[in-house]
C-alpha positions as CSV (number, residue, x, y, z in Angstrom):
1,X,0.0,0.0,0.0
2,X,1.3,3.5,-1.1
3,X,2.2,6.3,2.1
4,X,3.9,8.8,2.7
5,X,7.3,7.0,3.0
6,X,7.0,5.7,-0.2
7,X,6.4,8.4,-2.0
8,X,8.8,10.7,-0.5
9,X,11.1,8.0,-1.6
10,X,9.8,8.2,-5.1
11,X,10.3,12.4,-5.4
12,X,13.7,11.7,-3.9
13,X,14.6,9.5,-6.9
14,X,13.2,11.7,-9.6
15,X,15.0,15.1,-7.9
16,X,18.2,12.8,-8.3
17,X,17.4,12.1,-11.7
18,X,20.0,12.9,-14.0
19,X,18.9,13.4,-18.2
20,X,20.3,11.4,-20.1
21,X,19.4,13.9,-23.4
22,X,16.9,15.8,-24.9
23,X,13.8,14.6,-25.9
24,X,13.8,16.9,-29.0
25,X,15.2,15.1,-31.8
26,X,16.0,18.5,-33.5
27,X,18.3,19.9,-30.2
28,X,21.9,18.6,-30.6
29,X,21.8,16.7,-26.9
30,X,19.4,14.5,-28.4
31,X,21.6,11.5,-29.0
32,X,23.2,10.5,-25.4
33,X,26.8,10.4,-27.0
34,X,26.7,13.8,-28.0
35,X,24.9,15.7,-25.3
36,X,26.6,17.5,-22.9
37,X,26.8,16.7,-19.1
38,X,25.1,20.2,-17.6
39,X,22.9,20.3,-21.0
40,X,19.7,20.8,-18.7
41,X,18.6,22.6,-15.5
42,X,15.8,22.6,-13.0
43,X,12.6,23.9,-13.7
44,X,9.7,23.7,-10.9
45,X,7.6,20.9,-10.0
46,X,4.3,19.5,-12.0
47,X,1.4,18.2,-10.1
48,X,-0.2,15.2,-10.9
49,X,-3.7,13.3,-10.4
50,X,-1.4,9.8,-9.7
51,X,1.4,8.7,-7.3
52,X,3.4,10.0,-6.8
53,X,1.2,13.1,-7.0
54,X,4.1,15.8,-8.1
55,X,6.9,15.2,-10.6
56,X,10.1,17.0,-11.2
57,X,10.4,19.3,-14.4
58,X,13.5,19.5,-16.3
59,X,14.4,21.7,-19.4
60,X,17.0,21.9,-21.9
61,X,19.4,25.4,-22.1
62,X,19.9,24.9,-25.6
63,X,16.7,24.3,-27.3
64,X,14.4,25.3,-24.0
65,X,12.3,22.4,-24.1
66,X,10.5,21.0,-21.0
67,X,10.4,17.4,-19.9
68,X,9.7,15.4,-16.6
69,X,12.4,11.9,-15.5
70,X,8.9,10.2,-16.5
71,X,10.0,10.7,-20.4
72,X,12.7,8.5,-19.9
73,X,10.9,5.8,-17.9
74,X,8.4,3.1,-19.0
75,X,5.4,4.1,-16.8
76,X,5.5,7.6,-19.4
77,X,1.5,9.2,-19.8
78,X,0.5,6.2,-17.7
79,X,-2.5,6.7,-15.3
80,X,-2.4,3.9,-13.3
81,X,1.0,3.7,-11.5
82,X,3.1,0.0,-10.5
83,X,0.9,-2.5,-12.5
84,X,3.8,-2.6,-15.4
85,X,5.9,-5.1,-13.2
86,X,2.9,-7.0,-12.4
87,X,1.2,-7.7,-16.3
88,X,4.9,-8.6,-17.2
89,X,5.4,-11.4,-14.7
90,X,1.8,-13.0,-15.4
91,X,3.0,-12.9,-18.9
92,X,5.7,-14.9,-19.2
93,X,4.2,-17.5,-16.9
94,X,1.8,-17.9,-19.8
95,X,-1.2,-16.2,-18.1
96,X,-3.7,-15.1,-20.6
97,X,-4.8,-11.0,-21.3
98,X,-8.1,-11.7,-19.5
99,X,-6.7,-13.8,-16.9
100,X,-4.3,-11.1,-16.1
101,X,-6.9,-8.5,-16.6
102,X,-8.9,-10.0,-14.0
103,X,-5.8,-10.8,-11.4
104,X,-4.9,-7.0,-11.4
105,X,-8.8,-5.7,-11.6
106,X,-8.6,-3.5,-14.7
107,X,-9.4,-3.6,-18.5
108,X,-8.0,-6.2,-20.9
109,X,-7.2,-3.4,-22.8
110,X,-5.3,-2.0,-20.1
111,X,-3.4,-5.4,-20.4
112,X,-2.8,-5.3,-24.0
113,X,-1.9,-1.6,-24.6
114,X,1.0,-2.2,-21.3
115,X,2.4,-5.5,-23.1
116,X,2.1,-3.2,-26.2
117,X,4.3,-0.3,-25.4
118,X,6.5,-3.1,-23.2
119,X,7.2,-4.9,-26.6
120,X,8.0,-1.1,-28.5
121,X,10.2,-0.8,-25.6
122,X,12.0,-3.5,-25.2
123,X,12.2,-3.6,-30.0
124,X,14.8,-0.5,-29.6
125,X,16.3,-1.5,-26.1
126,X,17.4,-4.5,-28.1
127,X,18.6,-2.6,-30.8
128,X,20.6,-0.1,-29.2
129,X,22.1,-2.9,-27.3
130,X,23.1,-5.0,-30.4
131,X,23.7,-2.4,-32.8
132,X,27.5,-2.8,-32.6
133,X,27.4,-6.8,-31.7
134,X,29.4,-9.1,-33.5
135,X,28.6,-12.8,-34.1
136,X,31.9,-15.0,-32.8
137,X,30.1,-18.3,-32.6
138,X,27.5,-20.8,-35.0
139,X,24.1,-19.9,-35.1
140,X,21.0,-22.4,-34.9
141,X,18.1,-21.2,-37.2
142,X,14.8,-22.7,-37.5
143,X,10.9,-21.3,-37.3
144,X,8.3,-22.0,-34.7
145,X,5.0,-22.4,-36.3
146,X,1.7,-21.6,-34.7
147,X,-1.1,-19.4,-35.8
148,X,-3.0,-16.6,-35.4
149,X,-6.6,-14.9,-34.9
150,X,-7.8,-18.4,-36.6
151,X,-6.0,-21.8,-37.7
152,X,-6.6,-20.5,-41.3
153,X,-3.6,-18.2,-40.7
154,X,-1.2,-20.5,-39.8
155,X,2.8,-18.6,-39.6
156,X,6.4,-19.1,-38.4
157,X,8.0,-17.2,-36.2
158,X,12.0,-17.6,-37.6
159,X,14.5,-17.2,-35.6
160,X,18.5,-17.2,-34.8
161,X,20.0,-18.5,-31.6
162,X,23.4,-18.8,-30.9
163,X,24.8,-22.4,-29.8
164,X,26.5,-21.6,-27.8
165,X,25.3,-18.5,-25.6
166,X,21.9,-19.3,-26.3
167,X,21.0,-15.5,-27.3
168,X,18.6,-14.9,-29.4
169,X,20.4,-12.6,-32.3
170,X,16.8,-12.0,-34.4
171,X,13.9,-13.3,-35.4
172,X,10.9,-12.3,-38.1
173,X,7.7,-13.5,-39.4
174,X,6.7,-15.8,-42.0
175,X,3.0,-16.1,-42.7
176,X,1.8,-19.2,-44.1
177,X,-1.0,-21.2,-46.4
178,X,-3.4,-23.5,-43.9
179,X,-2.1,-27.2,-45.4
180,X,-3.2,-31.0,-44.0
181,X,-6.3,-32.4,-44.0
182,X,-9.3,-30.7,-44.1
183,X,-13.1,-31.1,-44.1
184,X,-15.4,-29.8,-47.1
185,X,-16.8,-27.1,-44.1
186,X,-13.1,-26.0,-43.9
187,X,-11.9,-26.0,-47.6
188,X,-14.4,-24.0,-48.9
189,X,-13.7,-21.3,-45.9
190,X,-10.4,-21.4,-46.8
191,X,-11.3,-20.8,-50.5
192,X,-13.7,-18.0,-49.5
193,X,-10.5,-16.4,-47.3
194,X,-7.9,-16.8,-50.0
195,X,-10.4,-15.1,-53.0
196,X,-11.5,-12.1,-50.1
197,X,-7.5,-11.7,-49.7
198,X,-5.6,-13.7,-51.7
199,X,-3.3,-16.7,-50.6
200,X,0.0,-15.7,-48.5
201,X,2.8,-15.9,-50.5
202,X,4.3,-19.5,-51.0
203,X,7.7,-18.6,-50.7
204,X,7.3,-16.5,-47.6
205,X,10.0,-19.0,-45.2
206,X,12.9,-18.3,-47.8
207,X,12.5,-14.4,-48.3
208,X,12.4,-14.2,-44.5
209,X,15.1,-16.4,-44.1
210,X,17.1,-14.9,-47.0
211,X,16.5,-11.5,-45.0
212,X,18.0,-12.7,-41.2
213,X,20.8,-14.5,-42.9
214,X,22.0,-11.3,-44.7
215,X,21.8,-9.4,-41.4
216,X,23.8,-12.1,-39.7
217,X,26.6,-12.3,-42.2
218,X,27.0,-8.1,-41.6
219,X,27.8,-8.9,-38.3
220,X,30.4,-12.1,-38.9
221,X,32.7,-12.3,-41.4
222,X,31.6,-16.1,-41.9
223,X,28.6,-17.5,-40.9
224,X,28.4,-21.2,-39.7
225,X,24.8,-22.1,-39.4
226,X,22.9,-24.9,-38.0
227,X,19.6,-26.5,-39.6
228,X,17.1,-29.0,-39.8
229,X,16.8,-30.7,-43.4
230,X,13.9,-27.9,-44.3
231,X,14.1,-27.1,-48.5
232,X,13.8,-23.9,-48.3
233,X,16.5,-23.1,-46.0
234,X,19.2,-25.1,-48.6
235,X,17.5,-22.6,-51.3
236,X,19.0,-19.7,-49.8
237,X,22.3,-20.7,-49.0
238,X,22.7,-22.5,-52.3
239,X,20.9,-19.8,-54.7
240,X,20.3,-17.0,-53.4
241,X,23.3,-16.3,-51.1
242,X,25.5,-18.8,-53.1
243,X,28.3,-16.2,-53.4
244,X,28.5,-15.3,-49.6
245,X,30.6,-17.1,-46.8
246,X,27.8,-19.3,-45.3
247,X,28.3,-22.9,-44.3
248,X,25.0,-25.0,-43.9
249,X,25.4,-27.6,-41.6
250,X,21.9,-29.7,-42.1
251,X,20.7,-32.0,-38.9
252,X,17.8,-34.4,-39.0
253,X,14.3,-33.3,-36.9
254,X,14.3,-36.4,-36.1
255,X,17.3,-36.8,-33.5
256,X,16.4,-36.9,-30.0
257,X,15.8,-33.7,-28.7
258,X,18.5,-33.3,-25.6
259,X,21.8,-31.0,-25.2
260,X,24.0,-33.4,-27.1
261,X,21.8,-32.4,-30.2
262,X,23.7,-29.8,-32.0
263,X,20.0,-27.8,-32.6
264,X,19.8,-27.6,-29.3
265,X,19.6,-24.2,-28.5
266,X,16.8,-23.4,-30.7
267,X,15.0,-26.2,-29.4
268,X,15.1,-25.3,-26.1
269,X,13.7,-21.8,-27.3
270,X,11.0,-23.5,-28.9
271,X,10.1,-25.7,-26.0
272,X,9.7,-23.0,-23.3
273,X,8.2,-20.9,-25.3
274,X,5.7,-23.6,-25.9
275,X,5.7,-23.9,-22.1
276,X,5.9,-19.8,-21.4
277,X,3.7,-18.1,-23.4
278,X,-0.3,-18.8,-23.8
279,X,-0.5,-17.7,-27.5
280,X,2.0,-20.5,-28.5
281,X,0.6,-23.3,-26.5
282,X,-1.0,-25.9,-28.8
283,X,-5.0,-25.6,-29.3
284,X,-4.7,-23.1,-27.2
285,X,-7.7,-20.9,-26.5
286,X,-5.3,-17.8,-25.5
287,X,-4.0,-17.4,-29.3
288,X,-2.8,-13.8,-30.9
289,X,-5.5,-12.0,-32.8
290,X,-2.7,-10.9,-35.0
291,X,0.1,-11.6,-36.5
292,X,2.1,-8.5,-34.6
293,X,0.6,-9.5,-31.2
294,X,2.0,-12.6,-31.7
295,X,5.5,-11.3,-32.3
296,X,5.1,-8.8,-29.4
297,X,5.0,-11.9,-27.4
298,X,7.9,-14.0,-28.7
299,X,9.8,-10.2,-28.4
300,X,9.0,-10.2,-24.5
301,X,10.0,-13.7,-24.3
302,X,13.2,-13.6,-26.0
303,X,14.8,-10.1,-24.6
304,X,13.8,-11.8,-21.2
305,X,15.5,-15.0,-22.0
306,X,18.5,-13.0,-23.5
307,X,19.1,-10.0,-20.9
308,X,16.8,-11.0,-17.7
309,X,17.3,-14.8,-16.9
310,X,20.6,-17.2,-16.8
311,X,20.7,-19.3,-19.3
312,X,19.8,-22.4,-17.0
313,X,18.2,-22.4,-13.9
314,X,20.0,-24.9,-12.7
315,X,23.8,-26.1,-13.2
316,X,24.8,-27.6,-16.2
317,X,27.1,-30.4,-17.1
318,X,28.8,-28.7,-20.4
319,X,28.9,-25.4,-18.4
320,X,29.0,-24.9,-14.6
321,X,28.4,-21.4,-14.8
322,X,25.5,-21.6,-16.6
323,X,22.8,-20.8,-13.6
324,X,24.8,-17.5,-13.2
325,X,25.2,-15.9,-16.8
326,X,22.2,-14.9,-18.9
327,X,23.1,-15.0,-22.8
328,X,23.6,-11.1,-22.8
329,X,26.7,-11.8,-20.2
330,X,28.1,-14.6,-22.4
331,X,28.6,-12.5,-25.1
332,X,29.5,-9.5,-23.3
333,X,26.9,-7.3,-23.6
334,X,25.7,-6.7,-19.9
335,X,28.3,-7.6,-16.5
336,X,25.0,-8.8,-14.9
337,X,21.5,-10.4,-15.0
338,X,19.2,-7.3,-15.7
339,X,15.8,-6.8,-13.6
340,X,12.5,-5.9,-15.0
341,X,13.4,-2.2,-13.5
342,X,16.8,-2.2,-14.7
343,X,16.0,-3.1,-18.7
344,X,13.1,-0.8,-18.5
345,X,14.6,2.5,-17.0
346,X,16.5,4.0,-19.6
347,X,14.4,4.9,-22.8
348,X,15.5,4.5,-26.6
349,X,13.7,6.6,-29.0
350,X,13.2,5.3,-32.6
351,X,15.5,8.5,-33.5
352,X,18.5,6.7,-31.4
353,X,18.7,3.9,-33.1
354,X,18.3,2.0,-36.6
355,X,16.1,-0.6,-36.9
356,X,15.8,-3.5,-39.4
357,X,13.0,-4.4,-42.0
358,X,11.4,-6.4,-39.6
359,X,11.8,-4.5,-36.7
360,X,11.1,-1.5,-37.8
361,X,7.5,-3.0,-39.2
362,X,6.6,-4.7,-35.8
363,X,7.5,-1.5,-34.1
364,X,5.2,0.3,-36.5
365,X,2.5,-2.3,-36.4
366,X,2.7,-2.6,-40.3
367,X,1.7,-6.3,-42.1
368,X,2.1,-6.1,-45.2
369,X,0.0,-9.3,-45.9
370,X,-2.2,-9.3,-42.7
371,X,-6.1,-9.7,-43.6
372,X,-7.1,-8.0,-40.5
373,X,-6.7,-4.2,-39.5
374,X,-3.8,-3.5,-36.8
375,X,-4.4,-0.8,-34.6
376,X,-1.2,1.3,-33.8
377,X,0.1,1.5,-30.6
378,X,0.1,4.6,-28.7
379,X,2.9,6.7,-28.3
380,X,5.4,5.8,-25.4
């Protein structure tokens, strides 16, 4: 329960607030790197209608704008303060939007609009931390197929994980053609779907995988990569990348499934998140209801896997340090295993960083095949 205490405690953090830039994206201090230390001053204190009821104002001496520490924090323009914490943890314990919404007593939209401007978040967050990152070990691809909004929108989410750090490099979307049996009810709703919209493209697993592996060869100067026996997957390496440094290593799905098997990272990815996350479970009732829902999701799952976890709860006999490094720490990246607060404090704006393709679509809520309309989120 909020008092007094705590939210003295609360004003005493955000008067100690230091800016990290200027919110203007015109003002040179905009990018961190560049801004200078005593860019900003002091300037009078805000009331608010929430907790912590009064907010420190801030404003540049170069271009005069005005900001609160707020800006730079995830709860930014939010009403209802300390539920962020909360809708993340039911999340990746695989609780449902309307379970959670009824655990915390508000609005599944509520729900869906916080996981919505978590996943914007956390897209540049990755970004920024990545954006210099170069690949020193193999990489295990393969796609995790599910659906979305109905089982006549079947998709895989593709994805890159390294074999040895078990970090989750990038990932994309590939939607797909409903295939396997079907009954006369089914086929001609399928028909009726494909003639409204037309059919998803047929060749939509090797563009998206064409796309990830040219982003991970900028980042290596050769790319050992690790797949199941899929055609498509041999395509690009053999066609349409034929005259870059990628060797194809190609191991059968059918292998037993444990650490020894060299697709084991990816694996592992795919059976938690089958585990983790409602909207990947099989016949699940808690599916997406579209396809950039559904990639928010496996976005929350995999920067908390990458930054926010070790990379085994428990010991491990191949690595003994395993239960105390998260992927980000075996490559580097962070010294140590990041809480929800400490990922989530420091904002990136979309002006800070360059996003790819894909990113840059799911960040924009853009589909360019989706037969449903996506709403955009709201500004964070």
């Amino acid at each position: 329960m909020l008092d007094e205490v705590s939210i003295d405690r609360q004003l005493q953090r955000e008067a100690a607030f230091v800016p990290p830039f200027c919110p203007r994206f015109k003002c040179r201090n905009h990018q961190p790197e560049w801004a200078r230390k005593d860019f900003w001053h002091k300037h009078g204190i805000v009331s608010l209608k929430r907790f912590p009821y009064a907010a420190q104002r801030f404003q540049c001496k170069d271009c005069f704008a005005s900001f609160s520490a707020s800006f730079f924090q995830l709860h930014y323009r939010q009403k209802v303060w300390g539920l962020n914490k909360l809708i993340w943890e039911y999340h990746q314990i695989g609780a449902s939007k309307r379970a959670t919404s009824r655990k915390i007593g508000h609005s599944e939209r509520l729900v869906r609009t916080r996981l919505r401007n978590m996943a914007r978040f956390a897209e540049l967050k990755h970004a920024k931390f990545t954006e210099s990152l170069r690949i020193e070990e193999s990489i295990v691809y393969d796609g995790l197929e599910n659906f979305s909004f109905s089982q006549y929108d079947p998709n895989n989410i593709n994805h890159a994980v390294g074999k040895r750090s078990l970090f989750i490099y990038d990932f994309n979307f590939a939607p797909l053609n409903r295939k396997g049996r079907m009954s006369p009810v089914q086929k001609r709703r399928k028909r009726l779907l494909e003639n409204r919209h037309g059919g998803y493209p047929k060749d939509a697993i090797r563009s998206t995988t064409k796309r990830i592996f040219e982003r991970l060869l900028k980042r290596t100067n050769e790319l050992t990569i690790y797949t199941d026996r899929h055609f498509q997957y041999a395509r690009v390496v053999t066609e349409d990348l034929k005259d870059q440094s990628i060797r194809q290593i190609k191991v059968s799905s059918k292998i037993f499934r444990n650490f020894r098997n060299p697709l084991f990272a990816v694996n592992n990815v795919d059976l938690q998140a089958r585990h983790l996350l409602a909207a990947f479970k099989r016949e699940t009732i808690a599916f997406a209801k579209h396809e950039v829902a559904m990639q928010d999701s496996f976005l929350l799952y995999a920067v908390e896997r990458n930054y926010m976890r070790a990379k085994f709860y428990g010991t491990h006999r191949c690595d003994p340090e395993s239960a105390k490094k998260s992927p980000a720490m075996e490559l580097g990246i962070m010294k140590k295993i990041l809480r929800f607060e400490d990922f989530f404090r420091d904002r990136v704006l979309p002006t800070q960083v360059r996003l790819n393709e894909d990113a840059q679509n799911r960040y924009e809520r853009r589909m360019r095949f989706s037969r449903r309309v996506i709403a955009r989120a709201p500004a964070i």
